[in-house]
TORTIZA-623874 format. One record per residue (C-alpha): chain; x, y, z. Coordinates in steps of 0.5 Angstrom, whole numbers, plus 500, padded with zeros to 3 digits. Layout:
<nodes>
@chaine=A x=X y=Y z=Z
...
</nodes>
This chain:
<nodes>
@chaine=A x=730 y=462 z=842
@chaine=A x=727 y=460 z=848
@chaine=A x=731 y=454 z=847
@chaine=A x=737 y=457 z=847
@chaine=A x=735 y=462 z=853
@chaine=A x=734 y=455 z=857
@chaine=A x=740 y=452 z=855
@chaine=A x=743 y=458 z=857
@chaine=A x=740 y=458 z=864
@chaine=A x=741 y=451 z=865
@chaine=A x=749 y=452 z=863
@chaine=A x=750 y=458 z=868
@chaine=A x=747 y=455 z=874
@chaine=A x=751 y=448 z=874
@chaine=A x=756 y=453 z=873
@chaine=A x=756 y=456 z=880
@chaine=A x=753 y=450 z=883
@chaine=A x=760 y=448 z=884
@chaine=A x=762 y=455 z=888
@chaine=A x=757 y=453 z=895
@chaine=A x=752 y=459 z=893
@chaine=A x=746 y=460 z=894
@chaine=A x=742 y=461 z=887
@chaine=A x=738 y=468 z=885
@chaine=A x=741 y=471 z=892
@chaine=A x=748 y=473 z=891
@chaine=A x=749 y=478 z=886
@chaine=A x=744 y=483 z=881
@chaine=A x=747 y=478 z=875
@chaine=A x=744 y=472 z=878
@chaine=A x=737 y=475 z=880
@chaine=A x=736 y=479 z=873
@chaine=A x=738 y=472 z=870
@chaine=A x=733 y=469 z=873
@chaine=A x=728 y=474 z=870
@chaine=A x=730 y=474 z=864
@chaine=A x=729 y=466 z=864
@chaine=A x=722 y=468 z=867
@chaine=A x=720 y=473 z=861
@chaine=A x=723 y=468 z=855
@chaine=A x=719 y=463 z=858
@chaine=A x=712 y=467 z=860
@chaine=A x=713 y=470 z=853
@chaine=A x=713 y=463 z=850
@chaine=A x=707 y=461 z=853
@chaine=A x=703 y=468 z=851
@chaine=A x=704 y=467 z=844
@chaine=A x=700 y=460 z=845
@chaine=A x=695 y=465 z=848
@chaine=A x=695 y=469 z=843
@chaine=A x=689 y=472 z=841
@chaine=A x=686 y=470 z=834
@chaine=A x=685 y=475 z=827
@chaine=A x=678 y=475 z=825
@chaine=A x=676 y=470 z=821
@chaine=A x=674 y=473 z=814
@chaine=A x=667 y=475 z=812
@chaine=A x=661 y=472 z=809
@chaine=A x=662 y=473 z=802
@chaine=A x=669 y=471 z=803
@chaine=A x=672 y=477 z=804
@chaine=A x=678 y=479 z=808
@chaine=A x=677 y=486 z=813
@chaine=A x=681 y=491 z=813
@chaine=A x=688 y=491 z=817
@chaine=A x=685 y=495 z=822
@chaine=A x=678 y=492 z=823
@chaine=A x=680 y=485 z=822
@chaine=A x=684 y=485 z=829
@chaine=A x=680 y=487 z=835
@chaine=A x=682 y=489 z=842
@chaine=A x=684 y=484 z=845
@chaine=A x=689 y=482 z=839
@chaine=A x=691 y=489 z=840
@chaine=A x=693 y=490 z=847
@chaine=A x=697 y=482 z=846
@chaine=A x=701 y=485 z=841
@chaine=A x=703 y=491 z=845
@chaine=A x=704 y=487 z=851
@chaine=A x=709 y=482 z=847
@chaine=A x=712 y=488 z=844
@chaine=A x=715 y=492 z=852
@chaine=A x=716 y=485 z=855
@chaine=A x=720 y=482 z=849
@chaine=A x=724 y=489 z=848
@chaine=A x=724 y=489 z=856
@chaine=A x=727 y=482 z=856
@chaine=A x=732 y=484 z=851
@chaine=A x=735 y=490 z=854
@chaine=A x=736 y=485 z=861
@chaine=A x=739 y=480 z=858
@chaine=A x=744 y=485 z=854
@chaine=A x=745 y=490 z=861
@chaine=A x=746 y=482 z=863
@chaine=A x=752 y=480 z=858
@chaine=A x=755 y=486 z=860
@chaine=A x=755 y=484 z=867
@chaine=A x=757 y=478 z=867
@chaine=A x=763 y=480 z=862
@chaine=A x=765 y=484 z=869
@chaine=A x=764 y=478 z=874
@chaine=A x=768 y=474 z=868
@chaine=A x=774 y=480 z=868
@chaine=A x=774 y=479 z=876
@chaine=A x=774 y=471 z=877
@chaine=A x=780 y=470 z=871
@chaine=A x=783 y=477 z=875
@chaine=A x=783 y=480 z=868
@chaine=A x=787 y=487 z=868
@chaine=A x=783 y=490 z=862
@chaine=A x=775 y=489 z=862
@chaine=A x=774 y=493 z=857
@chaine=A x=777 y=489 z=852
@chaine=A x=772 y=483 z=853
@chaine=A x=767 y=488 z=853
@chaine=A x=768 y=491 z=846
@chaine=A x=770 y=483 z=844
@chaine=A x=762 y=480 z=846
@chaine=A x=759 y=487 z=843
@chaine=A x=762 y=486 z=836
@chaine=A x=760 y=478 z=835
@chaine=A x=753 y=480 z=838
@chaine=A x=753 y=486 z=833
@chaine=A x=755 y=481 z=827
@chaine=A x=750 y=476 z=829
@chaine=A x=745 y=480 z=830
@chaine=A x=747 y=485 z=824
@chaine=A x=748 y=478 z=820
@chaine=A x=740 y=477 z=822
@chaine=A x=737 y=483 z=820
@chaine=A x=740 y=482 z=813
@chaine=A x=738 y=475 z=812
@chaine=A x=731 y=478 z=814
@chaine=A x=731 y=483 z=810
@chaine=A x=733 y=480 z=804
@chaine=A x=728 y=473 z=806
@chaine=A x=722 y=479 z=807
@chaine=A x=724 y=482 z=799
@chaine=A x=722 y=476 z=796
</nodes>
């Protein structure tokens, strides 16, 4: 995902490159852009900092789920959990903007149709994701 995220970044700064503006300063679009780059990154790297379970006791018995993780993994868990479900939110409120500077730079009379268009492919993407997990998670 994060990848994708860097691919995308990298494709739309070279894509405004040639308009003579300054990056980050125009516009709302291009600052949140650039946070959501920044938090995809910034949870790549926490989940590499990710705090590890308890290891298993003496005799080889595995703890509880609520005594095998300890604070600090609780804590990690719930931060990745708001930054990642914050990171989506800008990154969708981001598409939807970036629809309305697209409808202005082809002066499109009729925003509204890409904006139902680029939310029912990333309905059936993101619906096709939760099935395929579902059905991986039931086996």
């Amino acid at each position: 995902a994060v990848l994708t995220v860097i691919a995308s970044f990298g494709l739309a700064v070279y894509g405004i490159s040639d308009q003579n503006k300054k990056h980050f300063t125009e516009d709302t679009h291009q600052l949140v852009g650039l946070i959501v780059f920044l938090l995809a990154v910034l949870q790549l790297l926490s989940g590499l900092c990710r705090p590890h379970l308890r290891k298993p006791t003496t005799n080889g018995e595995e703890h509880p789920i609520r005594l095998r993780k300890m604070k600090p993994r609780r804590l990690w868990e719930y931060k990745h959990r708001i930054v990642g479900v914050s990171t989506l939110a800008l990154a969708w409120w981001n598409c939807y903007s970036g629809i309305g500077l697209y409808a202005e730079r082809i002066e499109a009379e009729n925003e509204i149709v890409h904006t139902i268009t680029l939310f029912a492919i990333a309905g059936g993407i993101v619906g096709t994701v939760f099935v395929v997990y579902c059905i991986l998670r039931c086996t």
